[in-house]
RODRENSE-782737 format. One line per 10 residues: number of its first residue (from 1); their letters; for each residue x, y, z of N, C-alpha, C. Coordinates in steps of 0.02 Angstrom, whole numbers, plus 50000, padded with zeros to 5 digits. Atoms other than C-alpha are relative to their C-alpha. Example, Ala and Ser with C-alpha at 12.3 -4.5 7.8 and 13.67 -1.06 7.14 Angstrom:
1 = AS = 50045,49941,50000,50615,49775,50390,50045,50060,50000  49958,49941,49997,50684,49947,50357,49961,50055,50037
END
This chain:
1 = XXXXXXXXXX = 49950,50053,49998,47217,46166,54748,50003,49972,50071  50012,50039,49941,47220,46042,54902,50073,49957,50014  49970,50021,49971,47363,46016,54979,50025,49926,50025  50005,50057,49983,47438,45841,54967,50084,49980,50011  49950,50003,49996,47587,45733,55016,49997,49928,49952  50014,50086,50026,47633,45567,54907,50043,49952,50026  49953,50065,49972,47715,45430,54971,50009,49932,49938  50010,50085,50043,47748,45261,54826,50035,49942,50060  49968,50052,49965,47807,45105,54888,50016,49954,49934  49990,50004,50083,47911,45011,54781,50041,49897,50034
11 = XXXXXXXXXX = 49969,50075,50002,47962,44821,54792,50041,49971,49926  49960,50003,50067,48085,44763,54675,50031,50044,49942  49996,49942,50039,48131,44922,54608,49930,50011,49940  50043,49987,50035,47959,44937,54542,49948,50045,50060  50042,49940,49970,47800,45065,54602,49947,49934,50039  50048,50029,49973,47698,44934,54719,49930,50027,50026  50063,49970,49974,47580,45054,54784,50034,50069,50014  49991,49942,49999,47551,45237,54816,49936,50014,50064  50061,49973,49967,47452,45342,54944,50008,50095,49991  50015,49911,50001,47405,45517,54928,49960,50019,50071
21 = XXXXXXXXXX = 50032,49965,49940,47383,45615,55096,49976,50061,49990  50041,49950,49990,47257,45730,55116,50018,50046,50051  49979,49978,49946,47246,45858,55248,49949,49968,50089  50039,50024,49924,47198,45786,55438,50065,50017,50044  49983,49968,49924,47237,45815,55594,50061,49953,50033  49933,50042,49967,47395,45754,55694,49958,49946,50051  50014,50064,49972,47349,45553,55757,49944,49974,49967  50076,50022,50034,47200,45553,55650,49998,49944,49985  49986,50059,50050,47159,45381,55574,49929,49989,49972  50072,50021,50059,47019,45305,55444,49948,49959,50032
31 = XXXXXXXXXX = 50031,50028,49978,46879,45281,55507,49948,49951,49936  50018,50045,50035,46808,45194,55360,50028,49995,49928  49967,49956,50024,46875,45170,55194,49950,49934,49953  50055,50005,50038,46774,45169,55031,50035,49966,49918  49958,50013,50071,46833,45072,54858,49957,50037,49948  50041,49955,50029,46810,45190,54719,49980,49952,49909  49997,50048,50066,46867,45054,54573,50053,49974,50059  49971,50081,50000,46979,44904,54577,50067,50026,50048  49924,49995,49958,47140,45011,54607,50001,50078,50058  49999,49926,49957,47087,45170,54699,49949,50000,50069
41 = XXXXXXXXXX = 50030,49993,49937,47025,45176,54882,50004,50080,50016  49988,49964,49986,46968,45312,54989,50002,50010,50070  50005,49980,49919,47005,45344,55185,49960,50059,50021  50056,49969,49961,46873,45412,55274,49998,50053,50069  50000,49971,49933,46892,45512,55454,49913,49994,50028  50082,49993,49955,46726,45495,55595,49947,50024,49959  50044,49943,50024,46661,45651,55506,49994,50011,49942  50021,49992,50078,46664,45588,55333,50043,50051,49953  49946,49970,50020,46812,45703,55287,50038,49934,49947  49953,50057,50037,46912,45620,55146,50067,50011,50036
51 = XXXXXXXXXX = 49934,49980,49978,47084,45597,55214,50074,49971,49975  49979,50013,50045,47168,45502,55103,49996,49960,49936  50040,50044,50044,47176,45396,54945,50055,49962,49981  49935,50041,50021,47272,45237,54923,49989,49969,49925  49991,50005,50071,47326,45196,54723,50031,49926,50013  49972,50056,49983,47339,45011,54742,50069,49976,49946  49952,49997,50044,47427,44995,54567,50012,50057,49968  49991,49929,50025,47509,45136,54516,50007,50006,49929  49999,50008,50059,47535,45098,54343,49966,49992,49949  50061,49988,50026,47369,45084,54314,49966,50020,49989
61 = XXXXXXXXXX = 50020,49939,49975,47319,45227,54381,50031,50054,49949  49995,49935,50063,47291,45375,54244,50001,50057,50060  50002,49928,49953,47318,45561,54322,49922,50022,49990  50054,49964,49987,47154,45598,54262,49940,49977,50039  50034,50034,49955,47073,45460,54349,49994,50026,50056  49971,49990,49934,47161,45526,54502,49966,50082,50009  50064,49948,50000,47073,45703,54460,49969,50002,49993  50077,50002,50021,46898,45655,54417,50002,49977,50080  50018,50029,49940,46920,45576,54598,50008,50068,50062  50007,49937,49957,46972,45741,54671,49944,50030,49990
71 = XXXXXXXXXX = 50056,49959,50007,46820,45817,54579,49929,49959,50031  50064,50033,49946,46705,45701,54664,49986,49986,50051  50007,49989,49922,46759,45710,54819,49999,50065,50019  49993,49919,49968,46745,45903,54809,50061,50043,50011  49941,49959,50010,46913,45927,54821,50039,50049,49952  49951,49964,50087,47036,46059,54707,50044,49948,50012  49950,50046,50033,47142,45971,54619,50091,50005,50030  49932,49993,49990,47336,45962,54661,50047,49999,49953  49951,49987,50089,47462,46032,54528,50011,49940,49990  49952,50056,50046,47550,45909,54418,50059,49996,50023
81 = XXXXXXXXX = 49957,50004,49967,47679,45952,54512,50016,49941,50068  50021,50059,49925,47619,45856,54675,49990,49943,49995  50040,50074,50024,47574,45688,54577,50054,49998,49924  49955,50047,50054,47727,45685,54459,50028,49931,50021  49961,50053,50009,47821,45562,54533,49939,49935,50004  50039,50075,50020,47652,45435,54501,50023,49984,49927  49976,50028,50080,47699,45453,54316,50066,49977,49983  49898,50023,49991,47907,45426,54363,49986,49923,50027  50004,50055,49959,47826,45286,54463,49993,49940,49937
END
């Protein structure tokens, strides 16, 4: 399981966007960042570390989407717990 934090963003009392933080280092930032589909990006670090992943529309965004993307970036997955409030979103 991989350790994440979520953040949404919400305009109009609706879910405008989401990001899922990975784990990096204190000041870190993206050094490149990779589109995986239409609504899912992924932030990069120097060293090719994933470090996070922004969910442009969240409503569009399936949970399992969001774990086939952990399984291809190598990552474990993050309970259901850690990625409820995308489905509240």
């Amino acid at each position: 399981m991989t350790p994440v934090s979520l953040q949404i963003t919400y305009r109009k009392g609706r879910p405008f966007a989401a990001y899922i933080y990975l784990n990096r280092k204190p000041g870190e930032k993206s050094a490149r960042t990779e589109s995986v589909t239409h609504d899912l990006l992924v932030d990069f670090a120097d060293d090719g570390r994933p470090l996070g992943i922004e969910i442009v529309t969240p409503e569009a965004v399936t949970l399992d989407e969001v774990y086939a993307l952990f399984d291809r970036l190598g990552l474990g997955r993050p309970s259901p717990l850690d990625l409820a409030p995308l489905r509240a979103a």
